[in-house]
N, C-alpha and C positions, 0 to 999 in steps of 0.2 A: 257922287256915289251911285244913284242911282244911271246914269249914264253909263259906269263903269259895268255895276250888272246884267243890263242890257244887252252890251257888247257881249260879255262873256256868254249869255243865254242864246245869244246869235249863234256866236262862232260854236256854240255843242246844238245847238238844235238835228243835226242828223242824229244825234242819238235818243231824240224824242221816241221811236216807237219801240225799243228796248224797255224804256220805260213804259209804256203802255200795255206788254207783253208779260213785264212782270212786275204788277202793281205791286208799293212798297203797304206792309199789313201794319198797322198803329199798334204800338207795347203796350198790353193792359197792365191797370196800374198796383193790379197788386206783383209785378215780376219784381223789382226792387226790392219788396218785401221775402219775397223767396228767395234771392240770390243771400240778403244779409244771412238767412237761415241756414245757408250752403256753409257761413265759415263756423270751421271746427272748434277754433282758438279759442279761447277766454282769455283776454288781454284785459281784465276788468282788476286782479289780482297784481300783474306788471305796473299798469298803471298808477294803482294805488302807492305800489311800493315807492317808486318813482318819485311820488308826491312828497311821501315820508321822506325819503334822502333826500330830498330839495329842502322842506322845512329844516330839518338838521341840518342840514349845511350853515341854511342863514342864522338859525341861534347861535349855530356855535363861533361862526364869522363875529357875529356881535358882541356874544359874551367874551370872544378874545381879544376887541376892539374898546371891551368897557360901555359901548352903549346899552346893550337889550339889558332887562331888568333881572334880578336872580328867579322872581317867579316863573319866569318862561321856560327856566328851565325843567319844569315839572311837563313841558309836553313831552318830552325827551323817554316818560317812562309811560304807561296805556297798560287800560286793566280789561281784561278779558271774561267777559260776563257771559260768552257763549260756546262757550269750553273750546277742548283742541279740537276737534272733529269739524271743525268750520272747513268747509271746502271740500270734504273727504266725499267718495261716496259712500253708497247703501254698503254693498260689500267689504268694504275696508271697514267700516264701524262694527260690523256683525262681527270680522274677524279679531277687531280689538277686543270686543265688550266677551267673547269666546275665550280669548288668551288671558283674559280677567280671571270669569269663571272657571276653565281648567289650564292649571298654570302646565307649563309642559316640566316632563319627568327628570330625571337624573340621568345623564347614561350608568350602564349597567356594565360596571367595571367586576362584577364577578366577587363583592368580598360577600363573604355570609356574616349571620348576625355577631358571631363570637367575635369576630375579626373586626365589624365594627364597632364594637364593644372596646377591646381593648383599645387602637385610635383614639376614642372618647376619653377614655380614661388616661391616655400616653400625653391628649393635649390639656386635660387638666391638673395631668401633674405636673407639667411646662409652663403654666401660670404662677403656678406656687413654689417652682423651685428656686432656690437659692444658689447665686452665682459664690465660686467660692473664690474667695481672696488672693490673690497673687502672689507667690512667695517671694520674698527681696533675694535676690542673685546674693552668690557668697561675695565675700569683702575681697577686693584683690590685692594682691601683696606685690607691690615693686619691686623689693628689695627680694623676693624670693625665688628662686632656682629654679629655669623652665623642667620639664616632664624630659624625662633621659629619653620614653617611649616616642614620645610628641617630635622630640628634638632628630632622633632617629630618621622617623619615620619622613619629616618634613625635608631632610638633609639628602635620601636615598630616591633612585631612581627603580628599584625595585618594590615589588606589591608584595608586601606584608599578608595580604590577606589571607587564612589560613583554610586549605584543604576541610572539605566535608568530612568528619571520617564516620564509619558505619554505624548504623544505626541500633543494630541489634546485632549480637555474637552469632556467627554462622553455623548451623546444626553440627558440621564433622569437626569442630574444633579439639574433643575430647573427643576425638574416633581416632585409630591408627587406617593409616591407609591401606596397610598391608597387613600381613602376618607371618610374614616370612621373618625367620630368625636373623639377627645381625652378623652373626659368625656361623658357617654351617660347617659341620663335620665334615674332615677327608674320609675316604672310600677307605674297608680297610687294603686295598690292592693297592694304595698309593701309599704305602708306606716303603720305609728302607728295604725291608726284609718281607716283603708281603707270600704267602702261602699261597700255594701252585692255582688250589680253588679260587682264592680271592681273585688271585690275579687275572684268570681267567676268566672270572665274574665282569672286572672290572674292564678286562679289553671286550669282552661280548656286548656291554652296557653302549660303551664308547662307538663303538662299530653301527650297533641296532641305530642310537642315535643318529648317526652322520648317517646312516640311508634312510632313516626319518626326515630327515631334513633333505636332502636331495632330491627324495620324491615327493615334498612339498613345494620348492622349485619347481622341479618338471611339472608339475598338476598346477601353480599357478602358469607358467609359460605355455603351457598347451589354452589355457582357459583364453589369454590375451591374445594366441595364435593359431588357432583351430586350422586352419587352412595350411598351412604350414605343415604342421603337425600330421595331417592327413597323407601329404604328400611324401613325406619320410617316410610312412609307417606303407605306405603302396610301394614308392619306387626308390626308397634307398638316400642317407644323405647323400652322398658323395653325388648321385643323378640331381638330385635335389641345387645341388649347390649352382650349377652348370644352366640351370632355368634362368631364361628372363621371364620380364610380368609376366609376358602372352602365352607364354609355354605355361608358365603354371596355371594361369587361367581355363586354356583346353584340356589341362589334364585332368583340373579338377572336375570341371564339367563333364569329361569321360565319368570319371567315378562313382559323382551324384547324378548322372541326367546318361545312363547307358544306352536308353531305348529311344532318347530325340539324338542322339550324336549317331546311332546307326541309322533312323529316316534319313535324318538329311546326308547320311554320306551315299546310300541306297539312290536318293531321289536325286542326287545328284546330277549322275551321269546320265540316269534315264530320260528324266523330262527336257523335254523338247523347248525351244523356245514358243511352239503355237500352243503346245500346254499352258504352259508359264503364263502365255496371255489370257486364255481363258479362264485359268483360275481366278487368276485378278479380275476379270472382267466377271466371273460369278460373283467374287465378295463383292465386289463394287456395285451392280444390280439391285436396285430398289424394288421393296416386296408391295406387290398387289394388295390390294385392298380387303378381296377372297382372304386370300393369305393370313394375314392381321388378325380377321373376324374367327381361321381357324384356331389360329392360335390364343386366339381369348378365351373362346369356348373351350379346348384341353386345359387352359389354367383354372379355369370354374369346377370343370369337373375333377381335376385333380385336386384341388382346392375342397372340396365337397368328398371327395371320396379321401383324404388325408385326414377330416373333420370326425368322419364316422370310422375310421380307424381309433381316432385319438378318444372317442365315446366308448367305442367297443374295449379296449384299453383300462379304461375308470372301472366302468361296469364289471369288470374281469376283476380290480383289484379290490372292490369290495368286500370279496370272500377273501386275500391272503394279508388281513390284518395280523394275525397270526404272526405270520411269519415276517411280517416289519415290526412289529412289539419284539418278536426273537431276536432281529439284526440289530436294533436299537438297544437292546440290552447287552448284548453281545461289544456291540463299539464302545457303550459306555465303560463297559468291563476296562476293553484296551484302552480306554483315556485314561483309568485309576491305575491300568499298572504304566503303563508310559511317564504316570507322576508320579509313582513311586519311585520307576529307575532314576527318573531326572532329578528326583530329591535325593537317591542313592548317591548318581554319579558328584551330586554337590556337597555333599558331605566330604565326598572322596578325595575331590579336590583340595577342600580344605584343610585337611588332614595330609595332604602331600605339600601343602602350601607351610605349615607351620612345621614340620619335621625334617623335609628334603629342601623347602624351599624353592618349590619349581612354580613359578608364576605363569594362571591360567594365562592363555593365546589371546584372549579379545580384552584382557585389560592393556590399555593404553595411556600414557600422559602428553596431551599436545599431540603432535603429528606422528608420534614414533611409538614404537614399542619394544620392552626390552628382549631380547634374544639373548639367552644360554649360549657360553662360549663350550668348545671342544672339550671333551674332558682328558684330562691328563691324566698320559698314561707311564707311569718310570719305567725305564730302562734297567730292568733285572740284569742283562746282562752284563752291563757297565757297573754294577751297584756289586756285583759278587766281586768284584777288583777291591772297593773298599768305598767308602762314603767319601771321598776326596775324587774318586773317578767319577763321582756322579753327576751327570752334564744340568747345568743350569736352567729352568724354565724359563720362558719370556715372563713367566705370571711375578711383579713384583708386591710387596705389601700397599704401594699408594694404588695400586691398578686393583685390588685386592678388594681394599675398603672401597672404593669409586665403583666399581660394580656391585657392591653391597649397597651401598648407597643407591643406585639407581634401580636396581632388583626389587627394594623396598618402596619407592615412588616415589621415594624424597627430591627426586631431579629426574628433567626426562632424558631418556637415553639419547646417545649418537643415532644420526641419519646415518644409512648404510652410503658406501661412496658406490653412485650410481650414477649417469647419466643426464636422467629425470632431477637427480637431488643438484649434481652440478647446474643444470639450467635453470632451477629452480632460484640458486644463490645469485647467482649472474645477476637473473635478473632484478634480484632483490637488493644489490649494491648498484646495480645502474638507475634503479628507480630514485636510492638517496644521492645519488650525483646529480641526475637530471634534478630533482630539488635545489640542489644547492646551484646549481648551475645558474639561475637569472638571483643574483642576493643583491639587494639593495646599496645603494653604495655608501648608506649609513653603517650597516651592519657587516660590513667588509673585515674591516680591522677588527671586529671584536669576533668575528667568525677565524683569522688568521692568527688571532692570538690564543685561542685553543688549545 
C-alpha cells in the first residue's frame, strides 16, 4: 500500500506547485454547525409519526396473530396534556385564541327584525304541529261500471280539453251598435202616384247624391295621383294619354321648375366647351386657408348680429302683453265655438242616423265600410200606363233585409270589386294552398276525406 502511494505521488508530482500557489485553508469547526442551521425542514414531527405507524403495525400484527397481550392494546389510544396548539406558531395561536373571543358575524341577508320574528315563530310552530292522518282510498267495486266520461275519453284520439271562455262580460254587450232603424221609410216620390214636387224632390236628392259621390272618387284619385292629375288639368286628356314616362316627366318639370328648364335650355347653346371646363374646374378648386378664416369670421358676426336682433325682439315684446292676453282670448273664444259646432254637427248626425238612417263616413267593421246604394227613382211615365207597366227594380226583399243588416253593423259589408281587393284574395287563397301544400303523409287521408 504504501509502495502503491508512492508511485501515485511520483507520477502527480508536476502538479506540486499548483499546490503550493494555492494552499488548501483548514474548515473551522464550528461550519458543520452552521450548515445543520441552513436546513429549513423540521423532520422531527415525520419522524415521529413514522415511529407511531411502525408500532401499530406490530400490535396489530400480533393481536391478529393471538400473541401480543389485550393490554397493549391501550398504546393504540394517547392523551394530550398540551393542548392542540403544539407545533403551531405564534401567529396562528393569536389568530385561534381571536376567533374564540370574537366569533365571526352572520352574513347579512337583509331580513329586519319583524321577518325575523315571524321565521321564529313559523319554526316553532313546526315542532309542535301535528301530521294529519291519511285518509283510506275509497273501496273499489269489480263488479261496477267504468265512468262513460273516463271510458270516452280513454277510447278517443281527440282532446277533450275545453276552451278558456271569458272572463268578464264585455262593456258593449247591452249597447246597440248602431241606431239606425231596421226598416226605413220610402221617399214620398217613390211611390205609384207620386206628386210633380215630390218627385222632383226626389230625382234632385238622387242626382245631388251621384255627384256627391263622383267628386269623392275624383278627390281620392287625384290625392293617389297628383302628377297625373296636373297633367290633364295643363295639357288635356287625350294629350295626356299619348305620354310616355319621360314625356311626362319634362312636362311636369316644365310646370313646377319654369325658371331652371329655361337656364338650362338658355345655357345650353351658349356655353362653350372651355366654359364648361372651367366651371368644373372652379367647383372643383379647394378654398385657401385666408378664405376659411373669412368665412368664419362673417358666421360670428352674423351669428352675434342675428343674437341682438333676437334681444331687441324680447325687449320690444315686453310692452305688447296686451295685445297677446287679447290674441289669447280671442283663440280661446274660437276653440269654445269650434266645440260647440262639432258638438252641434254630432248631434246632427245622430239624428240623421236614427230617422233617415244615413251612416256616418268613418264608421267602419273590419276592412270595409258600408256605402249607400243609388236611390231609386220610378218611372212616372210608365206608371201612368197602370201599375202592371211598371218595370221591376233589381232591389229584392232578401237584398232589402241584407242591406239593413249590414247598414246597422250586424255583418261587414262587401269589398268593393277592385283590382287591389282582387290581389288581395289571390293571394289570400295561395297562401292556404302553399300551407297545405307539404301535408304530412299521416294527415293525407284525413285532409282528402274533408
Amino acid at each position: 500500500k504504501h509502495a502503491v502511494l508512492s508511485s501515485t505521488a511520483v507520477q502527480h508530482r508536476p502538479l506540486a506547485p499548483l499546490a503550493d500557489a494555492h494552499p488548501r485553508v483548514a474548515m473551522p469547526k464550528h461550519a458543520k454547525s452552521k450548515r445543520k442551521s441552513w436546513q429549513k425542514v423540521n423532520v422531527d414531527d415525520i419522524e415521529e409519526a413514522r415511529d407511531d405507524e411502525q408500532a401499530i403495525g406490530k400490535i396489530k400484527n400480533k393481536s391478529l396473530k393471538g400473541q401480543g397481550p389485550v393490554d397493549e392494546m391501550e398504546d393504540l389510544f394517547t392523551v394530550d396534556t398540551k393542548g392542540s396548539c403544539e407545533g403551531l406558531s405564534g401567529a396562528s395561536r393569536r389568530a385561534i385564541a381571536r376567533a374564540k373571543i370574537f366569533p365571526p358575524k352572520a352574513p347579512n341577508i337583509g331580513i329586519s327584525a319583524i321577518e325575523g320574528a315571524k321565521i321564529a315563530r313559523a319554526e316553532a310552530g313546526m315542532k309542535f304541529s301535528r301530521k294529519r292522518p291519511k285518509t283510506a282510498p275509497d273501496a273499489f267495486d269489480l263488479w261496477a261500471e267504468p265512468d262513460t266520461k273516463a271510458k270516452r275519453e280513454s277510447g278517443s284520439t281527440v282532446r277533450t280539453v275545453p276552451q278558456k271562455g271569458p272572463s268578464k262580460a264585455p262593456k258593449t254587450l247591452a249597447k246597440k251598435g248602431s241606431a239606425v232603424p231596421a226598416v226605413l221609410l220610402a221617399h214620398e216620390g217613390q211611390s205609384m202616384n207620386p206628386e210633380s214636387s215630390a218627385f222632383e224632390d226626389l230625382a234632385c236628392m238622387a242626382a245631388a247624391r251621384e255627384l256627391e259621390r263622383e267628386a269623392e272618387a275624383e278627390a281620392l284619385d287625384r290625392k293617389l295621383h297628383p302628377m297625373s292629375f296636373e297633367l290633364k288639368d295643363a295639357h288635356g286628356a287625350d294629350a295626356f294619354k299619348g305620354m310616355d314616362e319621360e314625356a311626362k316627366v319634362k312636362a311636369y318639370r316644365e310646370l313646377s321648375c319654369p325658371s331652371a328648364v329655361a337656364a338650362e335650355a338658355a345655357g345650353a347653346g351658349s356655353e362653350t366647351e372651355e366654359a364648361a371646363e372651367e366651371r368644373r374646374a372652379k367647383v372643383q378648386r379647394t378654398k385657401s386657408q385666408a378664405h376659411r378664416n373669412r368665412e368664419q369670421k362673417r358666421k360670428n358676426i352674423d351669428a352675434k348680429t342675428e343674437q341682438l336682433r333676437q334681444q331687441k325682439i324680447l325687449n320690444k315684446s315686453v310692452g305688447e302683453v296686451g295685445a297677446i292676453m287679447k290674441e289669447l282670448k280671442e283663440k280661446e273664444e274660437w276653440y269654445e265655438g269650434r266645440k260647440a259646432f262639432k258638438d252641434q254637427q254630432r248631434l246632427k248626425r245622430k239624428h240623421l242616423e236614427e230617422t233617415e238612417g244615413v251612416v256616418p263616413s268613418t264608421r267602419r267593421l273590419g276592412r270595409t265600410r258600408f256605402e249607400e246604394e243609388a236611390m231609386l227613382v220610378p218611372n212616372a211615365e210608365a206608371a201612368s200606363k197602370g201599375l202592371r207597366a211598371m218595370p221591376l227594380s233589381g232591389t229584392t226583399a232578401i237584398k232589402e233585409r241584407l242591406s239593413s243588416i249590414v247598414r246597422r253593423g250586424l255583418l261587414p259589408a262587401m269589398p268593393a270589386f277592385t283590382k287591389e281587393e282582387v290581389t288581395r284574395r289571390k293571394k289570400q287563397v295561395g297562401k292556404l294552398k302553399r300551407s297545405r301544400k307539404f301535408a304530412s303523409p299521416l294527415l293525407r287521408n284525413s285532409l282528402l276525406s274533408r
